[in-house]
VEXGUDO-617626 format. One record per atom (N, C-alpha, C): residue in three letters; x, y, z negated. Coordinates in steps of 0.2 Angstrom, whole numbers, plus 5000, padded with zeros to 4 digits. Layout:
! VEXGUDO-617626
ALAXYZ
...
! end
This chain:
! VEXGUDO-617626
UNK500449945000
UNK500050005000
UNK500450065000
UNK501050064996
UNK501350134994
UNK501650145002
UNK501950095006
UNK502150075013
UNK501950115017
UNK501250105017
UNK500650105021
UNK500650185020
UNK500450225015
UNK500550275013
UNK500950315016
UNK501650305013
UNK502350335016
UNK502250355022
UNK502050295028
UNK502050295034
UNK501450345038
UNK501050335034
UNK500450385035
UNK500550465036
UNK500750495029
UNK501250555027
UNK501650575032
UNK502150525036
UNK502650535038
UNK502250555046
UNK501850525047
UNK501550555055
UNK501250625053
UNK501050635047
UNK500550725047
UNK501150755045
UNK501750735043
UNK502150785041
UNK502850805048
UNK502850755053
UNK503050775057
UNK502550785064
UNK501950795064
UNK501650825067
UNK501450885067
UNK501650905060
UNK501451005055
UNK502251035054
UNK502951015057
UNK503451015054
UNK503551095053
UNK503451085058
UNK503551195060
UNK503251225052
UNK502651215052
UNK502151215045
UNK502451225037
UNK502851165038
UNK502951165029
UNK503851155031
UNK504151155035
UNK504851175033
UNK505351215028
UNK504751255026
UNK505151325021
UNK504851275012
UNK504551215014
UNK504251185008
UNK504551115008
UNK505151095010
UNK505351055009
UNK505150985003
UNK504950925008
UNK504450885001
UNK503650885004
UNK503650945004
UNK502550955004
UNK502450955011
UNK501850915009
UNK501550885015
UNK500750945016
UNK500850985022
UNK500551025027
UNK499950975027
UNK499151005025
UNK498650955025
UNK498051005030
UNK497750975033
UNK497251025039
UNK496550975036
UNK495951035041
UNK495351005038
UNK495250925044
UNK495650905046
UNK495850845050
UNK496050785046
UNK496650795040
UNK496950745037
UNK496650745030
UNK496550805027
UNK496450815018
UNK496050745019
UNK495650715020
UNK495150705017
UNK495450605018
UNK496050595025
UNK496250535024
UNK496750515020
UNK497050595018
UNK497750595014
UNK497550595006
UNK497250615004
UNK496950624996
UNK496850574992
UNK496450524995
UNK496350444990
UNK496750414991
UNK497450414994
UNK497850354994
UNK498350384988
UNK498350414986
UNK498850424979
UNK498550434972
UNK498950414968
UNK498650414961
UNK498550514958
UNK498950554960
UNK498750604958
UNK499050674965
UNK498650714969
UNK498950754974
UNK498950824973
UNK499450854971
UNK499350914969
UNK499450984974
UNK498851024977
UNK498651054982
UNK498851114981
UNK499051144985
UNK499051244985
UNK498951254993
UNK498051294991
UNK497851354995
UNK498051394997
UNK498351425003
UNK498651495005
UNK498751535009
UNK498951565013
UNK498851605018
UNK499251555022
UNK499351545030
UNK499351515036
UNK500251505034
UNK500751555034
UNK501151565031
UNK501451605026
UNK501451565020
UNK501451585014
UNK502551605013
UNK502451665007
UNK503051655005
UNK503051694997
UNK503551714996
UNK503651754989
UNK503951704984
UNK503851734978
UNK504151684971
UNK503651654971
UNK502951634971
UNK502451574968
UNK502351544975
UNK502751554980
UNK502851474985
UNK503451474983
UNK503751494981
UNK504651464981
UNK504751414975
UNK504251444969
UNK504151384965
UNK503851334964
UNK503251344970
UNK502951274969
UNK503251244976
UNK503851254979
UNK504251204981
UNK504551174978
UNK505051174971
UNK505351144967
UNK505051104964
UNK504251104963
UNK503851034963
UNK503950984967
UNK503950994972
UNK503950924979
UNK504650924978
UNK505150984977
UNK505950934975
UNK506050884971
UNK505750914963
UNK505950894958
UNK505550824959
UNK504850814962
UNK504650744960
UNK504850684965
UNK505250724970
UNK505350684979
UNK505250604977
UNK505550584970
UNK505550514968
UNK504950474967
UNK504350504966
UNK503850474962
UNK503450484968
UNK503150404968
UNK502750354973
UNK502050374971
UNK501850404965
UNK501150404963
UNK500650464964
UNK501450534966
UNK501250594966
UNK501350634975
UNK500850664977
UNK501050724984
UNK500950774982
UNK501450784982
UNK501150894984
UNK501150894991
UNK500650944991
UNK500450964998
UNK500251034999
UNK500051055006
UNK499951115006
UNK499351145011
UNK498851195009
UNK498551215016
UNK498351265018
UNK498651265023
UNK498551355025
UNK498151365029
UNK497851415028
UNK497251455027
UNK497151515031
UNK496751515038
UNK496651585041
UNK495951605040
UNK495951675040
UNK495551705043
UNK495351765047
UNK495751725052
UNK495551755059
UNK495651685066
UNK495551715071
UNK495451665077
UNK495051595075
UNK495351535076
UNK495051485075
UNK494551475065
UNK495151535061
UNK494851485057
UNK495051445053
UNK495851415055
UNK495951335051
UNK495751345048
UNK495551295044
UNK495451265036
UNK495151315032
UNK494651335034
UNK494251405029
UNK493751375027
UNK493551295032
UNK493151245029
UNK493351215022
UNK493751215022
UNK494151165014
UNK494351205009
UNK494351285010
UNK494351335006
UNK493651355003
UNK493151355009
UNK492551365007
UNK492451305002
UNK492351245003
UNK492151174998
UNK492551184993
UNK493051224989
UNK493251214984
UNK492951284981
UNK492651334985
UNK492651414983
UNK493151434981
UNK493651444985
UNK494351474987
UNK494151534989
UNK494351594987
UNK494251654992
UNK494951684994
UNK494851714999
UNK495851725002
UNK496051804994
UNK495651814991
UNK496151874986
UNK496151824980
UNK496051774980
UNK496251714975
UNK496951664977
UNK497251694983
UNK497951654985
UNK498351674981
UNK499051634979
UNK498851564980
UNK498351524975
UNK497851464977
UNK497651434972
UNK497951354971
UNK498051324967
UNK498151254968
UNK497751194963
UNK497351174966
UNK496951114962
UNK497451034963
UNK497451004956
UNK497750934957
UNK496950894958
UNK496850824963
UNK496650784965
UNK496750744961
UNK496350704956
UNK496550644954
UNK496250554954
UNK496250544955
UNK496150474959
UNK495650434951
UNK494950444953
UNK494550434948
UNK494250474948
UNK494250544948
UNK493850604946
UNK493650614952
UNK492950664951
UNK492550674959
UNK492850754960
UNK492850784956
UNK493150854959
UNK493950874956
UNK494250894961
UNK495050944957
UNK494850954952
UNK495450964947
UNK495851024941
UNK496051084945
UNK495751134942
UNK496151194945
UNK496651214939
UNK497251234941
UNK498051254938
UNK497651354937
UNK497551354931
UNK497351424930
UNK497851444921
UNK498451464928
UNK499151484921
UNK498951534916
UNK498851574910
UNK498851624905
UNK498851694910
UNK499751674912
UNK499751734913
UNK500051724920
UNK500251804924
UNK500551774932
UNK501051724933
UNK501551774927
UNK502351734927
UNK502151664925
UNK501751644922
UNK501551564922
UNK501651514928
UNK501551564935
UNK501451514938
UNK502451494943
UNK502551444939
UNK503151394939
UNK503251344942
UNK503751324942
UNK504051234943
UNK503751234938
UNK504251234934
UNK504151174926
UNK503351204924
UNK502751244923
UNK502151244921
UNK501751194927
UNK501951204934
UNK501551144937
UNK501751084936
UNK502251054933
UNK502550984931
UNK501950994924
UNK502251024921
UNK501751024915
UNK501050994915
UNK500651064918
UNK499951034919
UNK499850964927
UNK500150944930
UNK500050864931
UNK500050814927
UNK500550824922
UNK500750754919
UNK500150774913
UNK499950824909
UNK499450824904
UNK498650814908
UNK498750824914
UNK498050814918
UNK497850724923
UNK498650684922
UNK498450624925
UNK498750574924
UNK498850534925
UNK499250484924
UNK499850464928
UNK500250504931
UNK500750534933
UNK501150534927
UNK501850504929
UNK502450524922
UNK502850584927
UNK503050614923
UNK503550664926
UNK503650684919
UNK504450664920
UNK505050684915
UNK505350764918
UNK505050814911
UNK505250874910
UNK505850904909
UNK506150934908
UNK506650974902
UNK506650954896
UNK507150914894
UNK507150894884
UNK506850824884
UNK506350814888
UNK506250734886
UNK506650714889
UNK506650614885
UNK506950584884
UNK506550504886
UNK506550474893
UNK506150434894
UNK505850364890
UNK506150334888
UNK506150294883
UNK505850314875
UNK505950364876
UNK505650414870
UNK504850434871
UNK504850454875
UNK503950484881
UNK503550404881
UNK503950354883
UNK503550274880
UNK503350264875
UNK503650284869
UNK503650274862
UNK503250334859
UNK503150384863
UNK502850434860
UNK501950414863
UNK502050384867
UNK501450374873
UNK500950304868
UNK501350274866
UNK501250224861
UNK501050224854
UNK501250274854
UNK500950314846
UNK500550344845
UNK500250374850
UNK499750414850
UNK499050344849
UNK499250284851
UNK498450264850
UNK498650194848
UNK499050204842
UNK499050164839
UNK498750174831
UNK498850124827
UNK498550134821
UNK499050164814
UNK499150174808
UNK499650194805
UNK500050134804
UNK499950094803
UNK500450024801
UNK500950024808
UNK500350004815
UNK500950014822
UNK501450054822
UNK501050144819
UNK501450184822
UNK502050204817
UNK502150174810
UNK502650154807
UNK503150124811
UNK503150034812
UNK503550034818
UNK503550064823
UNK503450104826
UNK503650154831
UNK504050184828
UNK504050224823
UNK504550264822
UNK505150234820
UNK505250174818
UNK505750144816
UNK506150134824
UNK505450124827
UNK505850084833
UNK506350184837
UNK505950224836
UNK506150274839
UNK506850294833
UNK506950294828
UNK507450304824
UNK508250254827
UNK508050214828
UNK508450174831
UNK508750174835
UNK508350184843
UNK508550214848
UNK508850284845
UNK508950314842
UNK509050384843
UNK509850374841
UNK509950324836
UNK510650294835
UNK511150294840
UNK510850274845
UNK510950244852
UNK511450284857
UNK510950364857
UNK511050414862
UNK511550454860
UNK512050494866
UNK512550524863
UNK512250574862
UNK512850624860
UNK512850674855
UNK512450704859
UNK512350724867
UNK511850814868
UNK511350764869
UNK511150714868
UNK510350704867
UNK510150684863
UNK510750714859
UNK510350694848
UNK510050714847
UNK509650774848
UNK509450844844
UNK508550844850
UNK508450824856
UNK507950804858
UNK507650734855
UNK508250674852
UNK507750634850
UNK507450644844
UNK507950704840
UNK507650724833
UNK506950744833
UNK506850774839
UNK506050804840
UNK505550754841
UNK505550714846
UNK505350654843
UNK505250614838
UNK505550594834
UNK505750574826
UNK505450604823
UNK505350664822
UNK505050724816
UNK504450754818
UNK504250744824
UNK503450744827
UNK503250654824
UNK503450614825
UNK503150574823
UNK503050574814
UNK503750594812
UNK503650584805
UNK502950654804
UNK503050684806
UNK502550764805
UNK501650724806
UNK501550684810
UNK501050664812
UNK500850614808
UNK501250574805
UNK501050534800
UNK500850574793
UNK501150634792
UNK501250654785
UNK500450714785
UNK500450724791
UNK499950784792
UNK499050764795
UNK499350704800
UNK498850704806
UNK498850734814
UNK498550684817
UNK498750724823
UNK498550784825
UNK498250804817
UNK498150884821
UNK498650964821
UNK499550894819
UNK499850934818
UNK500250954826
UNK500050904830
UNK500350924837
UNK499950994840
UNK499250994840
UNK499151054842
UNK499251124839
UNK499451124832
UNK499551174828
UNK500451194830
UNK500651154832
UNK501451154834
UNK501551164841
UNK500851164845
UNK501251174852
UNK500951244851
UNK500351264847
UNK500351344847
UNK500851374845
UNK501151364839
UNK501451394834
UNK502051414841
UNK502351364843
UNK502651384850
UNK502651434857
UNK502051404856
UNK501751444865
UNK501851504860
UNK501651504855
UNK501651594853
UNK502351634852
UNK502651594851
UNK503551624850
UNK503751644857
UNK503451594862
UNK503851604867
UNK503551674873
UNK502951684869
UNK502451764871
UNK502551784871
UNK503151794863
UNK503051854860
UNK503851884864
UNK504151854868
UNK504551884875
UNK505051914870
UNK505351904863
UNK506051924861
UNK506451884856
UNK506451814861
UNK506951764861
UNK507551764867
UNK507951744863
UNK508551754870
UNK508651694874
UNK508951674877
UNK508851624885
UNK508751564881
UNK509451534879
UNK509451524874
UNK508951464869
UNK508751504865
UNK508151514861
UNK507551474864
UNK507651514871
UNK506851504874
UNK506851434879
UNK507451424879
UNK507451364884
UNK507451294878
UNK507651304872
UNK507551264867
UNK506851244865
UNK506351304864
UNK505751304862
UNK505251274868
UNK505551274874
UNK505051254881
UNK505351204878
UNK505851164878
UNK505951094880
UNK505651054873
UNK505551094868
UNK505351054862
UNK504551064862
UNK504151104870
UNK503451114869
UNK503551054874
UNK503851034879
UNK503850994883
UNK503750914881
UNK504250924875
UNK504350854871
UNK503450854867
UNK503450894864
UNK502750874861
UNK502050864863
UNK502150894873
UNK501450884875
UNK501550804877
UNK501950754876
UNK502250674875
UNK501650654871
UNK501650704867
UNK501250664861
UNK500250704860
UNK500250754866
UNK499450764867
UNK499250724870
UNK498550724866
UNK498250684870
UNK498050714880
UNK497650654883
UNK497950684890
UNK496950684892
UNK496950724896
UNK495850714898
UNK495850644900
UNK495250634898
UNK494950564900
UNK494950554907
UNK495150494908
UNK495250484917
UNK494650424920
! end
């Protein structure tokens, strides 16, 4: 299937090459293929936009189709959007109620669900690589390894979430363990792991959402140094591990 797939992809993407060349990865989708291309993956992440798009929010959500080039379960794609002459795909903009002073938009497809997730970031600067990594993996069953996580670790953390306290005991032991394991610059992401688990146990899981605010709020408040703030995103990163994800 995944085969079958690939090979599918590969005729739309080099018959739209001119198209998506400046989006290296994304797969250029017209009101001709969306509709063959979308159910064949477990999760497709879409961006609406003008016919040819550019600026910082296309430049970053190409680093999406870099960063995931590896994973079989995910497409980013893309579809551009006129409104003049023919028209392309104003049909597929209208079905979602896309309006052109809403570019860019992007909905993830998820395999199961009848409508997209619309990606609706806080603020502009929101819209990111790493925020659209973000909201895929918290909206599907999609793994994608962030900044700071530790894969092995994201298993165990995946595992604790819906297990019982006796399990999630060993869990921790077992996560304590492993941490033994890793060298020195991945000691200090496994700590976070460990201590969201010890925190969890000691508080409840209503200590994960009280900590990813506690977070997002530091990282608002814009007078942390690089630094700082790259420590704080990767330790929000590590604990949406341990959020629960929407029902599928």
């Amino acid at each position: 299937m995944i085969q079958l797939n690939l090979l599918f992809v590969f005729v739309i993407v080099t018959s739209n090459l001119a198209v998506g060349e400046d989006c290296k990865g994304c797969v250029p989708l017209d009101s001709y293929s969306f509709d063959k291309i979308i159910p064949r993956f477990k999760a497709v992440l879409v961006k609406f936009d003008v016919a040819f798009p550019y600026g910082g929010k296309h430049e970053q959500y190409a680093t999406v189709a870099a960063d995931t080039k590896d994973s079989q379960d995910l497409l980013i794609a893309t579809v551009g959007v006129k409104d003049f002459g023919n028209k392309d795909n104003s049909d597929l903009a209208q079905r979602y109620n896309i309006k052109k002073d809403d570019f860019p938009v992007v909905l993830l497809f998820v395999q199961g669900k009848s409508e997209p997730i619309r990606f609706t970031p806080e603020r502009d600067s929101d819209f990111t690589g790493e925020y659209l990594k973000r909201f895929i993996r918290s909206k599907s069953r999609v793994y994608l390894g962030l900044p700071g996580c530790i894969d092995r670790l994201d298993k165990l953390a995946e595992e604790f979430k819906s297990a019982g306290e006796r399990d999630r005991q060993e869990i921790l032991k077992r996560a304590r363990i492993f941490e033994e394991t890793l060298p020195e610059e991945q000691r200090e992401a496994a700590k976070i792991y460990v201590k969201t688990m010890e925190k969890i146990l000691e508080r409840g899981d209503i200590f994960v959402q009280t900590e990813e605010t506690r977070v997002q709020g530091l990282l608002y408040k814009g007078k942390l140094s690089e630094q700082k703030k790259r420590t704080m995103e990767e330790r929000r990163n590590i604990l949406q591990s341990f959020s629960p994800r929407d029902e599928l």
